[in-house]
N, C-alpha and C positions, 0 to 999 in steps of 0.2 A: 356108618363109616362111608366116608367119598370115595368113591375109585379114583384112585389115582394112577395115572397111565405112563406118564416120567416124573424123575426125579433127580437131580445132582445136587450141589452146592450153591447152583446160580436159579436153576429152576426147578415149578413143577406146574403140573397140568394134572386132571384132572374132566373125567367127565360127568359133567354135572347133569342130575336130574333136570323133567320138566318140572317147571314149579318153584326151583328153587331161585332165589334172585341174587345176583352177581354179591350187593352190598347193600346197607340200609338207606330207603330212601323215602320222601315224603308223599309220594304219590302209589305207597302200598303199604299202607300204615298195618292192614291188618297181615302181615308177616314176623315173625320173628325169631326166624333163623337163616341165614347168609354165607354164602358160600369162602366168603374170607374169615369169618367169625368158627366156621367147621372144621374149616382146612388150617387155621391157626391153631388150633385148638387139638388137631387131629397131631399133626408134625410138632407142636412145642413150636415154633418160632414164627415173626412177625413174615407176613405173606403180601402183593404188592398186586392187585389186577391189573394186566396188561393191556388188557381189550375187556368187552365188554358182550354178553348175550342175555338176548333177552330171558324176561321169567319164564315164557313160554318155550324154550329154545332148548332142546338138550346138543349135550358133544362137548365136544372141544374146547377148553376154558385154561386159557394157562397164566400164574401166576410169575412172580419175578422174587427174590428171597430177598434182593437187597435195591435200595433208591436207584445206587448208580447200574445196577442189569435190568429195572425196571425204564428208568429213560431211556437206555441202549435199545431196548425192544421196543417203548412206544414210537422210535424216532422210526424203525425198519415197519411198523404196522402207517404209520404217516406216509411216507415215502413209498408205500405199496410191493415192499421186500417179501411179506408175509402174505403166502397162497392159500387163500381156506376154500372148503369145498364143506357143501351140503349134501345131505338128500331132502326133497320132501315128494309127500303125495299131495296131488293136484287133483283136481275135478276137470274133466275132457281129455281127448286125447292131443297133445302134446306135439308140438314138430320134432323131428331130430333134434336137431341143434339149432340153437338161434341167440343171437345177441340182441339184450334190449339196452339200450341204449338213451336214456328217459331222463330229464331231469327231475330231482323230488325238489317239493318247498320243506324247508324247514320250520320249527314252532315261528320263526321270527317273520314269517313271509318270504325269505331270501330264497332262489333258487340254489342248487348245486348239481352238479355232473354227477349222474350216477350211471353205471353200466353193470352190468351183470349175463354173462355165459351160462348157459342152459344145455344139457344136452339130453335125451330121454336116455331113459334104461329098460322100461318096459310098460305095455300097456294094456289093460283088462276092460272087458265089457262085461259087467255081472249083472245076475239076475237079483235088481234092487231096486223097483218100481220106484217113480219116484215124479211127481206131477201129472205129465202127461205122458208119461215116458215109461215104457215096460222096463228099462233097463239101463245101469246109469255106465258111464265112463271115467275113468281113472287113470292118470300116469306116474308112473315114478321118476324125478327128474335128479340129475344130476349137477348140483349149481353152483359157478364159481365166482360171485362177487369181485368185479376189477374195484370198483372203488366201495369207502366204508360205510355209508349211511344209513340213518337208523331208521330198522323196519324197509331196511331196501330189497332185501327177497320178497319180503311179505309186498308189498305195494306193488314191484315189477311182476308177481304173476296175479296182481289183481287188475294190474292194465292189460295185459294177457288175456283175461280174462277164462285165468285159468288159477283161480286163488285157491290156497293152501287148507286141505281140512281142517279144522279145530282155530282156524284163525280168527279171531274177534278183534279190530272192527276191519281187518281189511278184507276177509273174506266174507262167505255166502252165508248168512243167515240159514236157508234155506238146508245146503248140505250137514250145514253146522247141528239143526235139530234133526233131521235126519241119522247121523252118525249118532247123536246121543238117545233116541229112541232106539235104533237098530241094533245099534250096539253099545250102548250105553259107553260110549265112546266121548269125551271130551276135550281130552287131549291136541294141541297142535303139531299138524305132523312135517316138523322139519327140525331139522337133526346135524347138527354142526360137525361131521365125520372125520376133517382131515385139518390138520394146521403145518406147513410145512414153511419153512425159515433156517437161516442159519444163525447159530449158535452165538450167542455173544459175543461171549470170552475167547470160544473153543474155533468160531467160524467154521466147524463141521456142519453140516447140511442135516439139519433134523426134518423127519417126517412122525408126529403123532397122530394115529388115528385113536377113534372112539368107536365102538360094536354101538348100533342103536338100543334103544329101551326095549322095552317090554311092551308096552301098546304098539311100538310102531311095528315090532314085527308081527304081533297081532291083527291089524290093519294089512299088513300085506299077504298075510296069509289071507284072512276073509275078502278081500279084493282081487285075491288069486292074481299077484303082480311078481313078479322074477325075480327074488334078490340076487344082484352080486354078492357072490361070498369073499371077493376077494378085498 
């Protein structure tokens, strides 16, 4: 069963596992189960993605119940109406807060504006040998995506150079086999926590948060990194 975090008439949301992929597509052929295909399935009636997370991406995934609340939302996710906020854990220690402000190329060569707001939440130095290195570094960031581009978190803390655990291909190889020896650890760690917009129909001001998985709090426990509990 999905958790499902809201629900009305016009929507639902839901937080989705890592692993699970939005809708069927030809460049993950060996999948076959979808997060519209579960949740239609789960509720009885036809369900409408409004946005989009990666396979690797848990949190925050909200559907639309009908055509016309589903254009109403994609036009407020266009227009930059709809505030999402992550966590992930990074490799190094982290500035406070910092905008990156980068443009990515798209599959077609095209540039596009992307920025993205950062701010840490906490930072560890564990004893995890690791090269030359007695001892590795870690942060946990808090990250708010101004504009929507795909794999823009992942890519903006690999220019950083401060890329996401469990990330393949934009992060470190290196910490990548690390985490999965140490801690048999494979999962990516970034975590889609918070989707805040208003309401279609309603124009009420919603805020849906998502609790992280199960690795990831695992991972901050063995990182010994601070969670907010709020």
């Amino acid at each position: 069963m999905l958790d499902i975090l809201y629900q009305d008439q016009y929507l639902v949301a839901i937080n989705k596992p890592h692993g699970l992929l939005v809708h069927r597509t030809k460049i993950a052929r060996d999948a076959n189960e979808f997060s519209v295909q579960l949740l239609r399935n789960q509720i009885g009636q036809t369900v409408y993605p409004v946005h989009r997370l990666d396979r690797k991406t848990a949190g925050v995934l909200l559907f639309a119940l009908s055509k016309e609340v589903n254009s109403a939302m994609q036009v407020q996710f266009m227009e930059g109406l709809v505030k999402k906020k992550y966590y992930a854990i990074v490799r190094g220690f982290t500035t406070d807060e910092v905008t990156v402000d980068y443009a990515l190329k798209r599959e077609d060569g095209k540039l596009q504006d992307a920025v993205t707001h950062i701010e840490t939440v906490s930072r560890s130095e564990v004893n995890l040998p690791h090269g030359k290195f007695d001892t590795s570094r870690y942060s946990l960031i808090d990250v708010s995506p101004e504009t929507g581009r795909m794999h823009q978190i992942r890519k903006h803390m690999a220019h950083l150079r401060h890329p996401i655990i469990g990330d393949r291909p934009h992060g470190c190889n290196k910490q990548n086999k690390l985490f999965l020896e140490r801690f048999e650890m494979s999962t990516m760690m970034l975590h889609a926590r918070q989707l805040k917009f208003n309401h279609p129909v309603t124009n009420v001001e919603l805020t849906i948060a998502a609790a992280v998985g199960s690795e990831f709090s695992r991972m901050i426990e063995a990182l010994q990194l601070e969670y907010p509990q709020t």
